[in-house]
mmCIF file as gemmi writes it, N, C-alpha and C atoms, coordinates in Angstrom:
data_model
loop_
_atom_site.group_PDB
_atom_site.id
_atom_site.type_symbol
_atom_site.label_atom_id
_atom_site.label_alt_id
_atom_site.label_comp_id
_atom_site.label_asym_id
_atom_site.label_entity_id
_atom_site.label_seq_id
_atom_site.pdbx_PDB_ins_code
_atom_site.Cartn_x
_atom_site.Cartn_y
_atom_site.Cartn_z
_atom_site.occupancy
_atom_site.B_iso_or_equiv
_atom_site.pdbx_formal_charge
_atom_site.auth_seq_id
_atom_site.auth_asym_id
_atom_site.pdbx_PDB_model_num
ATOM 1 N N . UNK Axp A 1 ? 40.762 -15.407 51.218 1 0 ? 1 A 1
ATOM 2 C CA . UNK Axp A 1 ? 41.074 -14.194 51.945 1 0 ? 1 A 1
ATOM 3 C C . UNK Axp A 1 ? 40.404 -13.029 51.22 1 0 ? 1 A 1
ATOM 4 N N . UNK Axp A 2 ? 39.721 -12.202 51.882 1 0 ? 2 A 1
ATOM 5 C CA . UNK Axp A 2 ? 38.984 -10.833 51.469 1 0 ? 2 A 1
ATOM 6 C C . UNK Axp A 2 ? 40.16 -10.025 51.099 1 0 ? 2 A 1
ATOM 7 N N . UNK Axp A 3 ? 39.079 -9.252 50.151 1 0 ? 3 A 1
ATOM 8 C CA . UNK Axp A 3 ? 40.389 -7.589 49.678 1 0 ? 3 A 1
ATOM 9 C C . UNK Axp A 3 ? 40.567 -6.604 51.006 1 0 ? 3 A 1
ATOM 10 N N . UNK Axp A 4 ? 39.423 -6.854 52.142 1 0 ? 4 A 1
ATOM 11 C CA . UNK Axp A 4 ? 39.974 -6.296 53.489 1 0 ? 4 A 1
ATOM 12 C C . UNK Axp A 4 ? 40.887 -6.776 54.408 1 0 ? 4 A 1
ATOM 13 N N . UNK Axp A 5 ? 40.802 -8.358 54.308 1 0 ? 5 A 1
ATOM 14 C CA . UNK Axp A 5 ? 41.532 -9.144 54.797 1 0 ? 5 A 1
ATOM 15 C C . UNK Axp A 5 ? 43.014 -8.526 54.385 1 0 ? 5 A 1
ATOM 16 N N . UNK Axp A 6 ? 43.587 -8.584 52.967 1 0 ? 6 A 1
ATOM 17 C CA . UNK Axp A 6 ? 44.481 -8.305 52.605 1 0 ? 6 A 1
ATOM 18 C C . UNK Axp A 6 ? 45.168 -7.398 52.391 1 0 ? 6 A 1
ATOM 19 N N . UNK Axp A 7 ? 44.679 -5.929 52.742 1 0 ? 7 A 1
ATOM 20 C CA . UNK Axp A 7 ? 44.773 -4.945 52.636 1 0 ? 7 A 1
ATOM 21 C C . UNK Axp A 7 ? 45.129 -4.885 54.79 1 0 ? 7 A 1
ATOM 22 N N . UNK Axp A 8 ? 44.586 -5.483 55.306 1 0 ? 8 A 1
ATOM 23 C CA . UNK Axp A 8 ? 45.297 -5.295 56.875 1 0 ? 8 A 1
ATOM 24 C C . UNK Axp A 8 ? 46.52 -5.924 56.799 1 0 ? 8 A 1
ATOM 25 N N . UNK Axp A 9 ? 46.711 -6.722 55.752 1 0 ? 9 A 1
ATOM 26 C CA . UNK Axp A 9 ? 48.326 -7.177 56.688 1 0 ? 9 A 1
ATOM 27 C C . UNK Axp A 9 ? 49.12 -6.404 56.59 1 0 ? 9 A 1
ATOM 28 N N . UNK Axp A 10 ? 50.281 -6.336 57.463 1 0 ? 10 A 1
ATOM 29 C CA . UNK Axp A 10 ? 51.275 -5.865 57.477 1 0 ? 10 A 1
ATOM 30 C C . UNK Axp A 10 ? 51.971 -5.739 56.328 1 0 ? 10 A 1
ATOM 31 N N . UNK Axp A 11 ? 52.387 -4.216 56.258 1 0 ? 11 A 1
ATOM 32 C CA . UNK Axp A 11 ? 52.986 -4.048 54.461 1 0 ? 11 A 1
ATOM 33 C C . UNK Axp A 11 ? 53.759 -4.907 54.652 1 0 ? 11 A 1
ATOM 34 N N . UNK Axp A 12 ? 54.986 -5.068 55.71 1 0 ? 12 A 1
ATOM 35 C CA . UNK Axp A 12 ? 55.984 -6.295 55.42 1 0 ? 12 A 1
ATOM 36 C C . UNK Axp A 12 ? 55.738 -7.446 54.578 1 0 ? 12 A 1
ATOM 37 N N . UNK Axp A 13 ? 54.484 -7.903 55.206 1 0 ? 13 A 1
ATOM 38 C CA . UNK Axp A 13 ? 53.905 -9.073 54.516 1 0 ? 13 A 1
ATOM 39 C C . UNK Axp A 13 ? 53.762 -8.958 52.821 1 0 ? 13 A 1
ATOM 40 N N . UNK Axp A 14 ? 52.556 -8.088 52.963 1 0 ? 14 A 1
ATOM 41 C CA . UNK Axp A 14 ? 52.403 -7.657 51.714 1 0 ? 14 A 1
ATOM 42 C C . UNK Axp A 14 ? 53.61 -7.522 50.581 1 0 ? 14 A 1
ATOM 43 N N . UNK Axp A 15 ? 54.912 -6.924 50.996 1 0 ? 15 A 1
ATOM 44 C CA . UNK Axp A 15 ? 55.932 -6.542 50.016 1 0 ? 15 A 1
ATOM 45 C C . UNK Axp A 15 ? 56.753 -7.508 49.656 1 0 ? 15 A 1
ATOM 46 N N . UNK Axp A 16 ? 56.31 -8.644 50.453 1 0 ? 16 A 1
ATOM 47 C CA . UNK Axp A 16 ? 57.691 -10.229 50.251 1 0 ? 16 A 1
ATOM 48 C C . UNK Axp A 16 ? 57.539 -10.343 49.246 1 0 ? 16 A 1
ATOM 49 N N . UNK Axp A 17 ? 58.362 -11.451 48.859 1 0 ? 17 A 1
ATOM 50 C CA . UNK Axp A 17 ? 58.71 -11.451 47.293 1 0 ? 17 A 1
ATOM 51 C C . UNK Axp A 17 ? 59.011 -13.083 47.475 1 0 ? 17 A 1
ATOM 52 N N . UNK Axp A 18 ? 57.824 -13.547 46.955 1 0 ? 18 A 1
ATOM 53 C CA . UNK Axp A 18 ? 57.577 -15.143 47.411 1 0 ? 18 A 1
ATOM 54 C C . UNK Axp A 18 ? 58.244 -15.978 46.07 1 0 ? 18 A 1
ATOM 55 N N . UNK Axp A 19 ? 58.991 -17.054 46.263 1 0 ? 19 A 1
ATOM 56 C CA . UNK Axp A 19 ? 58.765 -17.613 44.619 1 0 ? 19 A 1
ATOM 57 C C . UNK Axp A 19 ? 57.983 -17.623 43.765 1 0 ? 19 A 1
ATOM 58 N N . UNK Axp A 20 ? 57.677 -17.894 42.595 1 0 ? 20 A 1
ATOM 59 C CA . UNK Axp A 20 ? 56.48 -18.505 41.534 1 0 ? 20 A 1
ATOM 60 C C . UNK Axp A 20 ? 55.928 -19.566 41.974 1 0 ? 20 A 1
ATOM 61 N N . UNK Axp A 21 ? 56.229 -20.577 42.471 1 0 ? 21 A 1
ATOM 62 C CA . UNK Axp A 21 ? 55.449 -21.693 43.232 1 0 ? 21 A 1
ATOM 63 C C . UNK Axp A 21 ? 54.546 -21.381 43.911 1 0 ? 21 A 1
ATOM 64 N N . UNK Axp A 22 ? 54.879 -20.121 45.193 1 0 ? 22 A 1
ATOM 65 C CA . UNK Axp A 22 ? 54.441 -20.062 46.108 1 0 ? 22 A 1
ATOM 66 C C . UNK Axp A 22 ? 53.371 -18.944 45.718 1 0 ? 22 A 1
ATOM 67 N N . UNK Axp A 23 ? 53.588 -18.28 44.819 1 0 ? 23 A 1
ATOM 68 C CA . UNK Axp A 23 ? 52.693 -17.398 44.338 1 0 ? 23 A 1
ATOM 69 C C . UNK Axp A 23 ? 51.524 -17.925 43.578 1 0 ? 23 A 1
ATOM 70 N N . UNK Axp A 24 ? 51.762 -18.838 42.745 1 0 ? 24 A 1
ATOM 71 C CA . UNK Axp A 24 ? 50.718 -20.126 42.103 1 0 ? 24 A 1
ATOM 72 C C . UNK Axp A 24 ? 49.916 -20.514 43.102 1 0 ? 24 A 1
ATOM 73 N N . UNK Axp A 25 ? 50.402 -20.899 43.947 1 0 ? 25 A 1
ATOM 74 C CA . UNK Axp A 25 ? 49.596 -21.588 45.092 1 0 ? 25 A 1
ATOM 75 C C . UNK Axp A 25 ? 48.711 -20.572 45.708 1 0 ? 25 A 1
ATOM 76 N N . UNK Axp A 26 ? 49.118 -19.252 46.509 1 0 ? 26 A 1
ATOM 77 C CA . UNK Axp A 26 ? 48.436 -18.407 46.936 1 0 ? 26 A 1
ATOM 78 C C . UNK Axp A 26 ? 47.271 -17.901 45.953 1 0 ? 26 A 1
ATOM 79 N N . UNK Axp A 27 ? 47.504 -17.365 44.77 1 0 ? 27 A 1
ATOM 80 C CA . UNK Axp A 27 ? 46.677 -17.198 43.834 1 0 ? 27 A 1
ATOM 81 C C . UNK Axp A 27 ? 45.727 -18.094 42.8 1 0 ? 27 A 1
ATOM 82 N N . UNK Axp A 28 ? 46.089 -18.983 43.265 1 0 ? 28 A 1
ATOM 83 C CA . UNK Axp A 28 ? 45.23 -20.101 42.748 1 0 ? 28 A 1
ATOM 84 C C . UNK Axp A 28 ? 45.44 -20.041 41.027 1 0 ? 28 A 1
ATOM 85 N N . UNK Axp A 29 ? 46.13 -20 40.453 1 0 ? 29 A 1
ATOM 86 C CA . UNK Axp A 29 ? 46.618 -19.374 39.108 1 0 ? 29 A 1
ATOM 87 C C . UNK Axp A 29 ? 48.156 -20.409 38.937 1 0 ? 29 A 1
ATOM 88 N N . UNK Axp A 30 ? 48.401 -20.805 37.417 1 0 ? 30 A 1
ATOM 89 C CA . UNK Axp A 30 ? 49.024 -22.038 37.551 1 0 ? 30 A 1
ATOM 90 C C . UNK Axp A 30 ? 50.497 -21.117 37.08 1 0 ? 30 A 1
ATOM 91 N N . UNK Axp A 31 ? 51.454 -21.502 37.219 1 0 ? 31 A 1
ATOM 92 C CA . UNK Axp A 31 ? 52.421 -20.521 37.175 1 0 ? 31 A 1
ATOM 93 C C . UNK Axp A 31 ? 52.908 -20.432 35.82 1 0 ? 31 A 1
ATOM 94 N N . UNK Axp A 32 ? 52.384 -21.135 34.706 1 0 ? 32 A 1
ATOM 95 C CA . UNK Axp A 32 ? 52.119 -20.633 33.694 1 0 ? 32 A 1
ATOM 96 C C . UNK Axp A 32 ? 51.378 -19.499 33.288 1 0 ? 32 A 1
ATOM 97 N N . UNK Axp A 33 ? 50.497 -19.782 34.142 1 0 ? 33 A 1
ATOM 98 C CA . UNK Axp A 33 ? 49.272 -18.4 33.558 1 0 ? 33 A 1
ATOM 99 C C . UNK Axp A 33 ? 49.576 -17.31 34.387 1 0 ? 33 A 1
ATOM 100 N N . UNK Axp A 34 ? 50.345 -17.346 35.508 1 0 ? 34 A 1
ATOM 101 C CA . UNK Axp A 34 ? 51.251 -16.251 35.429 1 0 ? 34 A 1
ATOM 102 C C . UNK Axp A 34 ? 52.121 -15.935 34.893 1 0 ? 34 A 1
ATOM 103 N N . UNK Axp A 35 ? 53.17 -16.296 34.23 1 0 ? 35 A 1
ATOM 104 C CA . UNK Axp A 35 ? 53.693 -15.614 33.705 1 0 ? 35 A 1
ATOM 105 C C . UNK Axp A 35 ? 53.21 -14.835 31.892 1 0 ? 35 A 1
ATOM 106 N N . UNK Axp A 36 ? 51.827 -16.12 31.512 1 0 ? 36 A 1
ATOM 107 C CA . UNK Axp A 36 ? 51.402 -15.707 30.455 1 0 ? 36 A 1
ATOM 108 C C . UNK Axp A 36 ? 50.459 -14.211 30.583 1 0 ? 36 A 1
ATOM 109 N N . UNK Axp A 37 ? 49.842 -14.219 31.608 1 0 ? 37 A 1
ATOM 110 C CA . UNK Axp A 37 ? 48.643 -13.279 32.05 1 0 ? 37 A 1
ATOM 111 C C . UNK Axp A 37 ? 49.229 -12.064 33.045 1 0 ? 37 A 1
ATOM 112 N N . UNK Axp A 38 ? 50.281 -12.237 33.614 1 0 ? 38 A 1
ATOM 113 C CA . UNK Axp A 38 ? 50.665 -11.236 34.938 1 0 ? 38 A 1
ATOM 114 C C . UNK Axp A 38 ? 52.141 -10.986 34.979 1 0 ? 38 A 1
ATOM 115 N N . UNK Axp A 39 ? 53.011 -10.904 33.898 1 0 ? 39 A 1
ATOM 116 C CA . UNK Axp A 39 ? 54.097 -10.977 33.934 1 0 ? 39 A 1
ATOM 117 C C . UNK Axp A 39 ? 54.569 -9.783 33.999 1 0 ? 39 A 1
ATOM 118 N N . UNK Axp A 40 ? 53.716 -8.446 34.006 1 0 ? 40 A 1
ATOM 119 C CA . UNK Axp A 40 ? 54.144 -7.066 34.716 1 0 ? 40 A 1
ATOM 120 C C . UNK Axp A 40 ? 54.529 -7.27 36.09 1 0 ? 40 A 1
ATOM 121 N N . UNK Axp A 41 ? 53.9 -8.256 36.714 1 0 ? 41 A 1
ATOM 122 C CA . UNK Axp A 41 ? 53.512 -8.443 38.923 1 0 ? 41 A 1
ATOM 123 C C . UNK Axp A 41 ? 55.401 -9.582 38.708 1 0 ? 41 A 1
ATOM 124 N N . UNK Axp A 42 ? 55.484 -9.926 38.093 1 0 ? 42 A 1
ATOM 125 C CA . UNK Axp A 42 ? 56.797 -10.707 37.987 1 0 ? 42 A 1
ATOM 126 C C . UNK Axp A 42 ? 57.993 -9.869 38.395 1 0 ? 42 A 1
ATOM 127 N N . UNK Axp A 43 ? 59.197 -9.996 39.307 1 0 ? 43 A 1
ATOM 128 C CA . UNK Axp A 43 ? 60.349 -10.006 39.875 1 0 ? 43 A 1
ATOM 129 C C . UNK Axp A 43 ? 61.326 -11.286 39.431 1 0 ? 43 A 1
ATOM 130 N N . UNK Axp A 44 ? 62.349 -10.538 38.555 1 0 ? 44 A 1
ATOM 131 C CA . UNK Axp A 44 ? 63.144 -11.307 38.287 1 0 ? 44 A 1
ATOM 132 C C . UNK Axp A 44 ? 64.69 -11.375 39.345 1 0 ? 44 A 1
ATOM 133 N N . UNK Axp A 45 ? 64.633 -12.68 40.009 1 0 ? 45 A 1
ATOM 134 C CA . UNK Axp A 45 ? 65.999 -12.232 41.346 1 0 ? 45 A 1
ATOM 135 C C . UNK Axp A 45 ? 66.916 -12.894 40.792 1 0 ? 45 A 1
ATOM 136 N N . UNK Axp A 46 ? 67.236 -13.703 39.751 1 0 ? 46 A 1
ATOM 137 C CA . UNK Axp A 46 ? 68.336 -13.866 39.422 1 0 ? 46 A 1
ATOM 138 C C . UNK Axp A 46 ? 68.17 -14.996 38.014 1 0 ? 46 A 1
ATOM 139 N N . UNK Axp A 47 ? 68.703 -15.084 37.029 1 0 ? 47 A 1
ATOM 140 C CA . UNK Axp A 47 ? 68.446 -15.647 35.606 1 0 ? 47 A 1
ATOM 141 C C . UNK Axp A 47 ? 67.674 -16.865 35.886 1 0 ? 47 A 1
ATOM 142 N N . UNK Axp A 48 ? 67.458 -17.765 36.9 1 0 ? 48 A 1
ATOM 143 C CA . UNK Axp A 48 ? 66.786 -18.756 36.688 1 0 ? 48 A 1
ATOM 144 C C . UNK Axp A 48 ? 65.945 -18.498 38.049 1 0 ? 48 A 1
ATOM 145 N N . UNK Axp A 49 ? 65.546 -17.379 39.065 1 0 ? 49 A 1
ATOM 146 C CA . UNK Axp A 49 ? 64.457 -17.004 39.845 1 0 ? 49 A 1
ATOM 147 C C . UNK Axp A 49 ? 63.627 -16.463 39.605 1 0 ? 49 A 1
ATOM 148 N N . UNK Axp A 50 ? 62.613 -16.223 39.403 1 0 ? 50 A 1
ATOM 149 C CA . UNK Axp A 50 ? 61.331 -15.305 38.975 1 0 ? 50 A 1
ATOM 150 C C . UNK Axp A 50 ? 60.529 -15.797 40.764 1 0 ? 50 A 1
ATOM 151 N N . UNK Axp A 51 ? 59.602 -14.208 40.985 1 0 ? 51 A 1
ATOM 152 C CA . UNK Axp A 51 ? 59.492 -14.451 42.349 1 0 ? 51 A 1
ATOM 153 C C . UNK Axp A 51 ? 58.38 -13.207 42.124 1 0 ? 51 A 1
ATOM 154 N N . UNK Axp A 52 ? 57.345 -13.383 42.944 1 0 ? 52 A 1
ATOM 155 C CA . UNK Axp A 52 ? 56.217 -12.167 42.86 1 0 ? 52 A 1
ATOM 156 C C . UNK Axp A 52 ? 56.059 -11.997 44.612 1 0 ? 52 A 1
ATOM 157 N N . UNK Axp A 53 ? 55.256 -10.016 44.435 1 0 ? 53 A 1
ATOM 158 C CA . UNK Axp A 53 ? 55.21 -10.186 45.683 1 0 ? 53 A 1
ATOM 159 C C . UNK Axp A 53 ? 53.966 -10.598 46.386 1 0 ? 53 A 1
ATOM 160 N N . UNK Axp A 54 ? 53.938 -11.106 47.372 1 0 ? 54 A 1
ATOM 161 C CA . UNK Axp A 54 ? 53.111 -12.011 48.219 1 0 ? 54 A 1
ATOM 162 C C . UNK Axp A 54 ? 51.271 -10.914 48.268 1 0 ? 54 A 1
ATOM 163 N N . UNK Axp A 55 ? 51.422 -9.493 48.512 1 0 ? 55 A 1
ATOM 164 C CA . UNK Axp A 55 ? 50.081 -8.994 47.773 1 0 ? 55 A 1
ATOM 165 C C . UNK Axp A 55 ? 49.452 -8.962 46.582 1 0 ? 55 A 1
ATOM 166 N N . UNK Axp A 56 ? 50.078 -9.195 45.687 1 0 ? 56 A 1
ATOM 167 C CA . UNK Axp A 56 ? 50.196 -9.401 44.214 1 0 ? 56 A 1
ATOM 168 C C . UNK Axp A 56 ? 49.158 -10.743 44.135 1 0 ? 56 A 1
ATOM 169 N N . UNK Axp A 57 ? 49.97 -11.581 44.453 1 0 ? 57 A 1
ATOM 170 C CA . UNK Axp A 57 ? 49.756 -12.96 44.537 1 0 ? 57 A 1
ATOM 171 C C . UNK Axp A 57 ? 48.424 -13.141 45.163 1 0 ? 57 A 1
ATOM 172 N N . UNK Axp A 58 ? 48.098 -12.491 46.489 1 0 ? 58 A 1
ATOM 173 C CA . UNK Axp A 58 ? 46.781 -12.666 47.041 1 0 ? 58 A 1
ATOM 174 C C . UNK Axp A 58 ? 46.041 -11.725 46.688 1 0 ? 58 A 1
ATOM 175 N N . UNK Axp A 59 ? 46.109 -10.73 45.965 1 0 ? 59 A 1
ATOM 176 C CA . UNK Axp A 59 ? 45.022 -10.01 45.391 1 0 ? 59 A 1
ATOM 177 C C . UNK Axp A 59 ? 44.303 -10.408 43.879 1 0 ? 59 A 1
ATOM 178 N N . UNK Axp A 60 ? 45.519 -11.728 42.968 1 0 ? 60 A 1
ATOM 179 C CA . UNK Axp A 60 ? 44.854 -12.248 42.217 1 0 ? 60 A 1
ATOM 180 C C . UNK Axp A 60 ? 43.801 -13.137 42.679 1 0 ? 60 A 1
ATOM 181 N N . UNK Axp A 61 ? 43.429 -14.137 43.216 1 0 ? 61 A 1
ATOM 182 C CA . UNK Axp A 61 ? 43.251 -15.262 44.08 1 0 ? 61 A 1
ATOM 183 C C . UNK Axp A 61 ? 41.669 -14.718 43.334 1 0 ? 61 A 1
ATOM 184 N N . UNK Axp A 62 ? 40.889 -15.894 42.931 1 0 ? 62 A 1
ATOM 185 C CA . UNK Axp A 62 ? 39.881 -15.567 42.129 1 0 ? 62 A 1
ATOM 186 C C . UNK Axp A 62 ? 38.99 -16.112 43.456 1 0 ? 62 A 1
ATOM 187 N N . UNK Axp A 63 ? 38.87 -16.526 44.568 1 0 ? 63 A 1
ATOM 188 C CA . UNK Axp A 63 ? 38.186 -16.848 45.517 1 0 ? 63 A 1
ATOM 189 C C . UNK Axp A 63 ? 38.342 -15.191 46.633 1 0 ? 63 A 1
ATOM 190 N N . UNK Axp A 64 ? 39.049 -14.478 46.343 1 0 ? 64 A 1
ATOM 191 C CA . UNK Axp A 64 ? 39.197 -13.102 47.15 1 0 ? 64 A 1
ATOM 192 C C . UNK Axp A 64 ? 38.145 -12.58 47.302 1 0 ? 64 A 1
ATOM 193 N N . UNK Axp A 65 ? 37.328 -12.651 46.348 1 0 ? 65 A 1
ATOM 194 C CA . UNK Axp A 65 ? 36.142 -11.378 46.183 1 0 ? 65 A 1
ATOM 195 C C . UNK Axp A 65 ? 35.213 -12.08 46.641 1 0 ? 65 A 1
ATOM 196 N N . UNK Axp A 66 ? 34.906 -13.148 47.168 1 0 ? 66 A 1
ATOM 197 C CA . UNK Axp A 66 ? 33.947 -14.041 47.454 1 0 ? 66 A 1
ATOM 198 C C . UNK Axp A 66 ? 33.634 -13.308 49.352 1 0 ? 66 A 1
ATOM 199 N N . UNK Axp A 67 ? 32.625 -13.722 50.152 1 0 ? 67 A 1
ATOM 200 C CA . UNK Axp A 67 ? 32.314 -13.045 51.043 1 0 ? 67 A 1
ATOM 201 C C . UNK Axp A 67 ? 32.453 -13.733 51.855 1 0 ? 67 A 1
């Protein structure tokens, strides 16, 4: 997905607050290396949830910038 691509969706979209799984997956980034590398973009929802939001997640995505 492009940084234009991602920048049209709907803020709704944009502001979810996806698990760490699901954020790994979108960002292509292992959810270790999020929390080692990006743990400012981290949402903590409850002592054993950690959850990022879904633009976050697709604006890491190291295939984004690609055309």
């Amino acid at each position: 997905m492009s940084t234009d691509e991602i920048t049209n969706l709907p803020l709704v979209e944009r502001l979810r607050i996806v698990p760490l799984a699901e954020a790994a997956r979108l960002s292509g980034i292992s959810e270790d290396g999020l929390r080692r590398h990006h743990s400012d973009k981290l949402i903590k929802l409850s002592p054993r949830r950690i959850g990022m939001r879904q633009g976050d997640a697709l604006m890491l995505n190291p295939n984004s910038n690609a055309a």
